[in-house]
N, C-alpha and C positions, 0 to 999 in steps of 0.2 A: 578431612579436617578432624582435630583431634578432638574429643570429648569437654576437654577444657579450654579448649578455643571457641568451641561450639558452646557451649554455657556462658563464656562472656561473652559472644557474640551477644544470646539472647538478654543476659542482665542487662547488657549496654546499648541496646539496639536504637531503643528513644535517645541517646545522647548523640547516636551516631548519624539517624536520621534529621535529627536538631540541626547539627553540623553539617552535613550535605546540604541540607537548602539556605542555611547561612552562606555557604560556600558560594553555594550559585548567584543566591541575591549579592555578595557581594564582587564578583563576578560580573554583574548587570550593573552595578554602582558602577564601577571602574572602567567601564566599557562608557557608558554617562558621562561619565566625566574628564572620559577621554575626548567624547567629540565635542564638549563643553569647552574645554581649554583649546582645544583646537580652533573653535572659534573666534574665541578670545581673543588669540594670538593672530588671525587674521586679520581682523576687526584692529589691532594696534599695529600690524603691520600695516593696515593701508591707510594708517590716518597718521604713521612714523611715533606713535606713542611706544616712549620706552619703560617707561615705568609707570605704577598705581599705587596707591597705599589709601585706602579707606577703610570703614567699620567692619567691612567684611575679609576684605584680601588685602596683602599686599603682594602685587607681580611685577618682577624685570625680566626682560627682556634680555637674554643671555647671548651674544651671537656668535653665529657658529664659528666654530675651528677644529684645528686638527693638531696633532701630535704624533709625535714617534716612539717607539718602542723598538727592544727587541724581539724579535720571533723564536722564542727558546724551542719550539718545537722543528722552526726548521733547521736551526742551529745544531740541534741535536741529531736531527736527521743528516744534515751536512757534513757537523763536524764535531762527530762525536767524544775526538778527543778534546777538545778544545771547551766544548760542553761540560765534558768531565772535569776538568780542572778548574775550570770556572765555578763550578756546583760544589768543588773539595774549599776555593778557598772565600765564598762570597755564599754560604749554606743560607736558609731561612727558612723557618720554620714555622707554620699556621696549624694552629690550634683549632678545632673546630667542637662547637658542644655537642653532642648529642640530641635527638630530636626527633618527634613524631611524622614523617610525612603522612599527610592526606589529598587524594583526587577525590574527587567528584564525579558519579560514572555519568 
């Protein structure tokens, strides 16, 4: 580690340690509230309630399906020319910003 890596480690070490159990707790939130809505969703499934709306929430009930796509990966693996020109004249292009990752060890 370089010297100057190593000195903001130590400047920044309380902000980083802040952030790691933020992380986690919210981490634990999301885990919560996953089996929270999971219940939810049973609870309207067996009583055939499709929707809520009161002072706290409002929930619908979404049902399932399905859709199709292409699989450009196996298309390209398949057929790479066809890929190819398809990519020259139907291009697109995503912009992504720039950005900090953080884990949580």
């Amino acid at each position: 580690m370089t010297n100057v890596v190593k000195a903001f480690e130590n400047q920044h070490l309380a902000v980083m340690a802040q952030i790691a159990t933020m992380e986690q707790q919210k981490k634990e939130l999301t885990d919560k509230s996953k089996e929270l809505k999971a219940s939810l969703e049973k609870a309207m499934d067996e009583n055939n309630i499709k929707s809520i709306d009161n002072d706290f929430l409002r929930i619908t009930r979404v049902t399932a399906s399905s859709s199709t796509s292409i699989d450009l990966k196996k298309l390209s693996e398949e057929e790479p020319k066809l890929h190819g020109e398809l990519l020259e004249d139907y291009p697109k292009t995503t912009n992504k910003k720039a950005y900090v990752k953080f884990a949580v060890k």
